[in-house]
C-alpha positions as CSV (number, residue, x, y, z in Angstrom):
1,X,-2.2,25.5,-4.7
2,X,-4.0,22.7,-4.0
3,X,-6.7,24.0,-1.6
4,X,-7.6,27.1,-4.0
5,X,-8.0,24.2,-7.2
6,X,-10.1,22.4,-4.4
7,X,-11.9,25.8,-3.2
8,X,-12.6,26.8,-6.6
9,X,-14.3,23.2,-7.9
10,X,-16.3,23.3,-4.9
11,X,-17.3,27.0,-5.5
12,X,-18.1,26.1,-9.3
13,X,-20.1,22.8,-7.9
14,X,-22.8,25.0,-6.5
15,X,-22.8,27.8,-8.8
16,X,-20.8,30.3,-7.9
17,X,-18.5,31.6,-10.1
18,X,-15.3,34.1,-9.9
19,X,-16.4,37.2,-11.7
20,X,-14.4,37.1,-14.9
21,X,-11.9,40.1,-14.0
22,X,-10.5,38.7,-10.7
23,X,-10.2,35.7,-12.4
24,X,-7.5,36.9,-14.4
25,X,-5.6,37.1,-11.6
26,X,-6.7,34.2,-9.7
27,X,-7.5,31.6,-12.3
28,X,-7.7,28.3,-10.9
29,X,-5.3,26.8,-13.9
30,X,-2.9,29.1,-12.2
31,X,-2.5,26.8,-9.8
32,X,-1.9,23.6,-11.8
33,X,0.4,25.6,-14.2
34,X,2.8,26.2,-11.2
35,X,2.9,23.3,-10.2
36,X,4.2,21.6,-13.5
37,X,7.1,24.1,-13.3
38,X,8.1,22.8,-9.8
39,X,7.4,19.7,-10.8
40,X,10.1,20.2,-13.5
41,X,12.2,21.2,-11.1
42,X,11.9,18.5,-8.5
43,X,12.1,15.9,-10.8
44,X,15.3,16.9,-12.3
45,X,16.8,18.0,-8.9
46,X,16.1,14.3,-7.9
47,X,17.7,13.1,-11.2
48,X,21.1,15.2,-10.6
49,X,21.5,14.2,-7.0
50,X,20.2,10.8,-6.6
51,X,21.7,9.4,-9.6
52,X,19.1,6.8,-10.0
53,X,18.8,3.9,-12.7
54,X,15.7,4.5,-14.8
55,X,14.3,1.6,-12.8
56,X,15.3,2.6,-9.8
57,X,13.5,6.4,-10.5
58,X,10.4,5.4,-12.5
59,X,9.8,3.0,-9.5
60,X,9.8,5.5,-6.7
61,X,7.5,7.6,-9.0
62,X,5.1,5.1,-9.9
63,X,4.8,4.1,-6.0
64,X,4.3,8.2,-5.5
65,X,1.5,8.8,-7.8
66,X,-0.2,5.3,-8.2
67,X,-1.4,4.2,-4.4
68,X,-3.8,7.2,-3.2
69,X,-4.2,7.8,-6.9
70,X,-5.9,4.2,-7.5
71,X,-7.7,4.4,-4.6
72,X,-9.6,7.5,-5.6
73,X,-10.0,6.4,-9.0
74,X,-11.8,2.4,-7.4
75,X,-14.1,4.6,-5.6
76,X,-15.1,7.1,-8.7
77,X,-15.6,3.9,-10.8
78,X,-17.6,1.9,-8.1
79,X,-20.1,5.4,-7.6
80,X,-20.5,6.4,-10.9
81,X,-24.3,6.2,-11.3
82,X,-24.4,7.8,-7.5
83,X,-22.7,10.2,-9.0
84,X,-24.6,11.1,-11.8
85,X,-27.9,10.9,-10.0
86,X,-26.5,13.2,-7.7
87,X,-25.2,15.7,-10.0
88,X,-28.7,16.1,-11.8
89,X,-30.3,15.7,-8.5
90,X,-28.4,19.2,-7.2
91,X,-28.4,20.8,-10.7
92,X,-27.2,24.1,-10.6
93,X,-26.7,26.7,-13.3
94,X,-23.0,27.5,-15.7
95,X,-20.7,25.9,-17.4
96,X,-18.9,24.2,-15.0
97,X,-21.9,22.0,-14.3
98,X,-22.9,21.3,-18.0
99,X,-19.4,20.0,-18.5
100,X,-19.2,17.8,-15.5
101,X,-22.3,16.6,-16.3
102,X,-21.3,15.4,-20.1
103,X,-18.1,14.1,-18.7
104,X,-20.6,12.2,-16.2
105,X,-22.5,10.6,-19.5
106,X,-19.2,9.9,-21.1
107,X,-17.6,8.2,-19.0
108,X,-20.6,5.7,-18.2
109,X,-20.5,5.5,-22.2
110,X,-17.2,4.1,-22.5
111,X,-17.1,3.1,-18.9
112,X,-14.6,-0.3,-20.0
113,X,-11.9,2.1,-22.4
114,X,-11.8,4.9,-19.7
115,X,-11.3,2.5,-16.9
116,X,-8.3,1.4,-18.9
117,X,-6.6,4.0,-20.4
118,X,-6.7,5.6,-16.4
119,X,-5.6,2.3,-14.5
120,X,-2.2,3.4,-16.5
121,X,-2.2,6.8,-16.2
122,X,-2.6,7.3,-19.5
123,X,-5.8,8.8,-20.1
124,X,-3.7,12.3,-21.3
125,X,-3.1,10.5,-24.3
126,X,-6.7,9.5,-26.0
127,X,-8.7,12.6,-25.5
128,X,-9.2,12.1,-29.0
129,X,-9.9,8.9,-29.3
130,X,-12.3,8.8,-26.3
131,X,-14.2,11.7,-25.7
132,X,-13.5,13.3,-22.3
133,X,-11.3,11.4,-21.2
134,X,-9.1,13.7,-19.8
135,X,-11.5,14.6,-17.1
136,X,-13.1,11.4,-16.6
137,X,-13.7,9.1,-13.4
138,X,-11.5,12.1,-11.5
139,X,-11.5,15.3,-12.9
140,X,-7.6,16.1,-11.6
141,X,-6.1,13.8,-12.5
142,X,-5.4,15.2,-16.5
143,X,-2.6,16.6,-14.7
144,X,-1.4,13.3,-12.9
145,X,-1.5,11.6,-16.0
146,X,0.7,14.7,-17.5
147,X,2.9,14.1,-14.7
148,X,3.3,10.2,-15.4
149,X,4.3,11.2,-19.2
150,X,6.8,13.6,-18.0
151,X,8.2,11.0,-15.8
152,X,8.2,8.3,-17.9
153,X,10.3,10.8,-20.6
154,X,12.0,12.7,-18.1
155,X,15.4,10.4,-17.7
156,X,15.9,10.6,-21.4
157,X,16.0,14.8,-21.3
158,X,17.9,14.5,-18.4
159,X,21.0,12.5,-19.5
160,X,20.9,14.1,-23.0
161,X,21.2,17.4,-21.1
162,X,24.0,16.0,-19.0
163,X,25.7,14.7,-21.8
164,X,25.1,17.0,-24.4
165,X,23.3,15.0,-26.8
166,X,21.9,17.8,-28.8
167,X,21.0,16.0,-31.6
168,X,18.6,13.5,-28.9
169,X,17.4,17.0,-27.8
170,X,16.6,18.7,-30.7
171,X,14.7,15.5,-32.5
172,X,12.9,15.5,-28.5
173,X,12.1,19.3,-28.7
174,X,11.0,19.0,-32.7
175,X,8.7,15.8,-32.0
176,X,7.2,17.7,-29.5
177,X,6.4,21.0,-31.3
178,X,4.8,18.6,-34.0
179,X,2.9,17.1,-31.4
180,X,1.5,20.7,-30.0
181,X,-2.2,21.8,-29.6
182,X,-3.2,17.7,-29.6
183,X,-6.7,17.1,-28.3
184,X,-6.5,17.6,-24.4
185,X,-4.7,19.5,-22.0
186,X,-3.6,16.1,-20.6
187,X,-1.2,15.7,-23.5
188,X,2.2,16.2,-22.5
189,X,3.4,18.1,-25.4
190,X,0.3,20.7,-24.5
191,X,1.8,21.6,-21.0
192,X,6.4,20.7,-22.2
193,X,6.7,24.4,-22.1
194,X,6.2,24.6,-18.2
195,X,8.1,21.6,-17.6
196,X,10.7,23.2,-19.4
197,X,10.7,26.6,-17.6
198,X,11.3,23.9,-14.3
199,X,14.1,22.3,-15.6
200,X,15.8,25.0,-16.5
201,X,15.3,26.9,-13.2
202,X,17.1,23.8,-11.7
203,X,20.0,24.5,-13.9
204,X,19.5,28.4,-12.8
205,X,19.8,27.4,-9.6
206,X,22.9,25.4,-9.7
207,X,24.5,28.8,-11.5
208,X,23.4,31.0,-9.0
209,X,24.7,28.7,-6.2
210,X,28.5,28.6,-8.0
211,X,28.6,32.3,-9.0
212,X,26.3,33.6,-6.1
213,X,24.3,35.6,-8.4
214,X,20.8,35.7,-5.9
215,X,19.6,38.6,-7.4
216,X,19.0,36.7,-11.0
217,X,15.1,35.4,-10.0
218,X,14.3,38.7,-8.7
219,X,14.8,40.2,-12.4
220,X,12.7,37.1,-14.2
221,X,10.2,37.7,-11.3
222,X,9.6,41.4,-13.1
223,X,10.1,40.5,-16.3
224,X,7.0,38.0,-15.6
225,X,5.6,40.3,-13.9
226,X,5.4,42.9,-16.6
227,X,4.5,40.2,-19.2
228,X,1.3,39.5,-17.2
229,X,2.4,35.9,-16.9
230,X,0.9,34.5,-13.4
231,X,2.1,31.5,-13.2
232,X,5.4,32.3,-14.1
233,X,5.8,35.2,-12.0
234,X,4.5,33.2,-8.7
235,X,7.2,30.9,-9.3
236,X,9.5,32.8,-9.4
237,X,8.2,34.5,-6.5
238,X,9.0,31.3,-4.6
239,X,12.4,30.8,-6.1
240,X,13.5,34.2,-5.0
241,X,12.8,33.7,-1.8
242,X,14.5,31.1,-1.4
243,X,17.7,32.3,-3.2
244,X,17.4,35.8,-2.9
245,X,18.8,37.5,0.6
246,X,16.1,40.8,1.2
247,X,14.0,41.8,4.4
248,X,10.7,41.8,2.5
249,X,11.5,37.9,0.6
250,X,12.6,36.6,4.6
251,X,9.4,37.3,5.5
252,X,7.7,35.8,3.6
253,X,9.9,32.9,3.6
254,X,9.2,32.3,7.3
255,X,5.5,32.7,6.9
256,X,5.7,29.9,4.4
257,X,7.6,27.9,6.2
258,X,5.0,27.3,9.0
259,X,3.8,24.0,10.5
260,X,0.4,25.0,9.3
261,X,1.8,25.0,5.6
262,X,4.1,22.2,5.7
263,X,1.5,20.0,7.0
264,X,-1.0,21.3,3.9
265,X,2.1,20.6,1.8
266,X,2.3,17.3,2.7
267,X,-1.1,16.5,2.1
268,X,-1.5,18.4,-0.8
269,X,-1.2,15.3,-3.3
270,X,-4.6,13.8,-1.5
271,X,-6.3,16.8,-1.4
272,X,-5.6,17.5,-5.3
273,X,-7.0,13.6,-5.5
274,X,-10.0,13.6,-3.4
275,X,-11.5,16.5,-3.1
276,X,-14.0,16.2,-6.2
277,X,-15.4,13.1,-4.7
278,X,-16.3,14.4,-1.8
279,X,-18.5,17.0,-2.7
280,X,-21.1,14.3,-2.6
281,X,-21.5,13.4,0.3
282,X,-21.9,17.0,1.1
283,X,-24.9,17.2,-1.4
284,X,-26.4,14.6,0.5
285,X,-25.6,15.9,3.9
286,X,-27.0,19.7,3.4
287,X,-30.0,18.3,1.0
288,X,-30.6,21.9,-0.5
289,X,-28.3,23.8,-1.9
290,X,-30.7,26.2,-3.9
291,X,-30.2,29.4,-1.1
292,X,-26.6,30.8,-0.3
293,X,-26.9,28.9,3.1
294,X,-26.7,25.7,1.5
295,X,-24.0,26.3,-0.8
296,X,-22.0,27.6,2.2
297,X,-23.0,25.1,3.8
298,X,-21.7,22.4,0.9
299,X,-18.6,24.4,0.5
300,X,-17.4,24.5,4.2
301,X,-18.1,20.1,4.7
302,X,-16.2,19.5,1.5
303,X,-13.0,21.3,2.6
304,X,-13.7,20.0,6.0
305,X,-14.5,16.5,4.4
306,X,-11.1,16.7,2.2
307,X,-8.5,18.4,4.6
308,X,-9.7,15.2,6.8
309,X,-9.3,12.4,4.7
310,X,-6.5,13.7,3.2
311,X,-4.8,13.6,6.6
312,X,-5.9,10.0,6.8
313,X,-4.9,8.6,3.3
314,X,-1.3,10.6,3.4
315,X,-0.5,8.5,6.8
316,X,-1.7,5.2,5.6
317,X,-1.8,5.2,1.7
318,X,1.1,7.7,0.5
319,X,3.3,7.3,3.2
320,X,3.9,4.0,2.8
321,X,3.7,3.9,-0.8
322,X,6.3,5.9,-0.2
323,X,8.2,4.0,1.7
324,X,8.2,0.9,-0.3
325,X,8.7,2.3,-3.4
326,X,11.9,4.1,-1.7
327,X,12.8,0.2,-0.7
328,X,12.5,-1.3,-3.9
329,X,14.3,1.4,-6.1
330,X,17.2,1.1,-3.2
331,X,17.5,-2.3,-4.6
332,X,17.5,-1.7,-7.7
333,X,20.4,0.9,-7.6
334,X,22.6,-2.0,-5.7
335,X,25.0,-3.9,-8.6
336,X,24.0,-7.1,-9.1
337,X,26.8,-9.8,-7.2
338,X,29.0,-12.1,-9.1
339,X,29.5,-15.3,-8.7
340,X,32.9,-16.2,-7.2
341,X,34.8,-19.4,-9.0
């Protein structure tokens, strides 16, 4: 998912653009949308077996998303005029370039209230407020800054679910539905709905693994299917095979689950992060990108640029962010000791 988002924004980046009826199929927001529903699904598998403090979870989080995250974000803020020169240097044609280029000019506008509004993660929340701020500094992270709502919030739906609270639910779900079509798709109320089709596939899962009814994604992955719904219907391609016994669903399974894919898996959060900076230094590099040679030429060094450096900040950026923020939340779980005497 996060190679074809990468792919795609480097395609767009020179000017070449998916024609519109493969795109249907293939759309890029595809991508992102299935990731918020395994997202949804992680998170609240992590909530019902860990059984973490909010402390103890919002740290481990924060240490998950923040380090390579920050990183990315120092270097966008330190080469934004590069940047822009660079981007009306290598002008191509569409609308992917017009837009980059006006969130370019806005964020130098308001380069202090950007820089904020993302050092929190928070940028979702003031695409109203500050124009194009969604997509400023780094145009991925809307999503991050999704995510960081939803984990900030997430706890809360988690141990009303547990604990029936359906009056904390319902006032949650109506606040929300208040909230919807908000400027930007960073807003978290914009994008609950996938969230929501996570958690409850968590909660599917437990059911089929008490009752043993496998067979239960296979019938959401048609109805999806026949609804036209992508997103939906690739998760819950996943999901059944991983639940679902069938000759055609193991197959597949073990083609996923080789090395080449777990070591892209792991190193898909710094490739999501990166790879829009790097396209730069691959302007510079090929110099013209106005025949199809160049713009190969750009598109092959900025995969090869991103699949590099995200092996490189995964091993010494996320990994032990990681690590510490596992450590700290550990201590936070353990009960405070009392005094003796």
């Amino acid at each position: 998912m996060a190679l074809w988002v990468a792919l795609v924004h480097t395609l767009m980046s020179v000017g070449i653009y998916i024609p519109a009826s493969i795109n249907k199929i293939v759309n890029v927001t595809y991508a992102v949308d299935v990731f918020i529903i395994l997202s949804g699904f992680v998170i609240f598998a992590l909530l019902h077996y860990s059984q973490e403090n909010y402390r103890g979870f919002i740290t481990r989080r924060a240490f998950r998303l923040f380090p390579a995250y920050l990183v990315a974000l120092a270097i966008s803020a330190l080469t934004l005029s590069w940047q822009i020169d660079l981007w009306s240097t290598f002008a191509t044609e569409g609308r992917y370039w017009t837009g980059r280029a006006m969130t370019l000019t806005d964020t130098q506008n308001d380069f202090t209230a950007h820089l904020l509004t993302h050092l929190v993660l928070l940028q979702g929340l003031f695409n109203g407020l500050l124009p194009s701020s969604d997509f400023t500094f780094l145009e991925p992270a809307w999503s991050l800054s999704l995510e960081w709502q939803f984990y900030l919030l997430a706890p809360v739906i988690f141990v009303a679910a547990q604990q029936r609270k359906l009056r904390t639910l319902c006032l949650l779900a109506l606040f929300s539905a208040a909230l919807y079509g908000a400027p930007g798709s960073g807003f978290l109320s914009n994008q609950i709905h996938y969230f929501l089709v996570g958690i409850l596939s968590f909660y599917l899962y437990l059911f089929i693994q008490k009752h043993q009814l496998t067979v239960i994604p296979v019938y959401l992955l048609f109805v999806c299917l026949t609804l036209k719904n992508i997103p939906m219907a690739t998760w819950f391609l996943f999901f059944s095979m991983a639940t679902f016994s069938n000759p055609l669903f193991s197959r597949l399974k073990r083609f996923f689950e080789l090395g080449v894919f777990h070591y892209i898996g792991q190193r898909s959060y710094s490739i999501y992060v990166f790879h829009t900076l790097l396209i730069y230094p691959a302007f510079l590099l090929v110099g013209d990108i106005s025949t199809l040679a160049g713009k190969i030429t750009v598109i092959a060094l900025t995969m090869l640029f991103t699949l590099i450096t995200s092996h490189f900040t995964y091993q010494f950026i996320e990994l032990p962010g990681i690590q510490l923020g596992r450590k700290l939340a550990k201590k936070m779980q353990q009960p405070t000791p009392v005094p003796s005497g």
